[in-house]
C-alpha positions in Angstrom: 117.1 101.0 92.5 120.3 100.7 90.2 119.3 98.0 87.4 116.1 98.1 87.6 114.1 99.1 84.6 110.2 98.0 83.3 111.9 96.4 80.9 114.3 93.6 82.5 111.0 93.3 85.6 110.4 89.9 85.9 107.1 90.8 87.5 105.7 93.0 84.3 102.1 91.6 85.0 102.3 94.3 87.4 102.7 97.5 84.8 99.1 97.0 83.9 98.1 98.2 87.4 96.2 100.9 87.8 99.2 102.3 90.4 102.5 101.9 90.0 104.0 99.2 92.4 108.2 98.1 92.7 108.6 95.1 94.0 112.6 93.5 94.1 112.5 89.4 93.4 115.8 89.6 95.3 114.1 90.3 98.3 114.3 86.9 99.8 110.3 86.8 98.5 109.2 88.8 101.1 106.9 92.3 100.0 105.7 95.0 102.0 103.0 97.3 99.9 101.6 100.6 101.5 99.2 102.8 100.0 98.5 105.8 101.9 94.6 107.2 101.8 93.5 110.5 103.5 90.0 109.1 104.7 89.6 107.9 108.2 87.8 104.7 107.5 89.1 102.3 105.5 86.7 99.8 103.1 87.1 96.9 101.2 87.3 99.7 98.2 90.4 101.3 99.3 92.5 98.1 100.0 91.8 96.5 96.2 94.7 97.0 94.2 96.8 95.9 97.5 94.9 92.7 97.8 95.1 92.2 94.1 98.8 92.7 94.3 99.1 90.1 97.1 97.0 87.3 94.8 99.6 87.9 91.8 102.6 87.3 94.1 101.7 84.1 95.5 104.5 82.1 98.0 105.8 85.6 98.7 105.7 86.7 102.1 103.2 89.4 101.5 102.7 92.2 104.2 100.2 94.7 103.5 99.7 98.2 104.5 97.5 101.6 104.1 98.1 104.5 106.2 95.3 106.5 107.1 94.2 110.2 108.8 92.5 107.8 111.4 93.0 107.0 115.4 93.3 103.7 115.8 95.9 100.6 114.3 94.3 97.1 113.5 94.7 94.6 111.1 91.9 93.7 108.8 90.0 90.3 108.5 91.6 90.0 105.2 95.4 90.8 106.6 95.9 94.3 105.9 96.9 96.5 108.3 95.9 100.0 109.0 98.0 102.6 110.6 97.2 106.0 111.4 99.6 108.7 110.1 100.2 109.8 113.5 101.6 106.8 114.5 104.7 106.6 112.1 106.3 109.7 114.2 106.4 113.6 114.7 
């Protein structure tokens, strides 16, 4: 992303995260965060940095995403989605 450097981020809270998330304010405040995790089944434990990352950004629109080795797509009671790997294509 040309210009874009930790130092000019206007989001820095986010370099104290435990992973390393990019998020453009030019975006027209909208925010899509994946994580990808090899396991199945998905728990509240593997979608906690994503949730955190959705409470620091508030009145973006926030969609949240963690692909998985599983079978089956759903959203989560707390708005994030899973998708299985296969899913995304060949």
């Amino acid at each position: 992303m040309p210009g874009w450097t930790p130092a000019n981020n206007p989001i820095r809270r986010l370099q104290q995260a435990p992973e390393h998330q990019l998020a453009d304010p030019g975006l027209a405040a909208r925010l899509l965060g994946v994580e990808v995790k090899l396991a199945p089944a998905i728990t509240d434990h593997d979608v906690r940095h994503l949730v955190r990352l959705r409470e620091q950004l508030p009145g973006l629109d926030t969609n949240l995403a963690v692909v998985t080795t599983g079978a089956h797509a759903y959203r989560r009671p707390d708005g994030v989605c899973v998708v299985p790997l296969a899913l995304l294509g060949p």
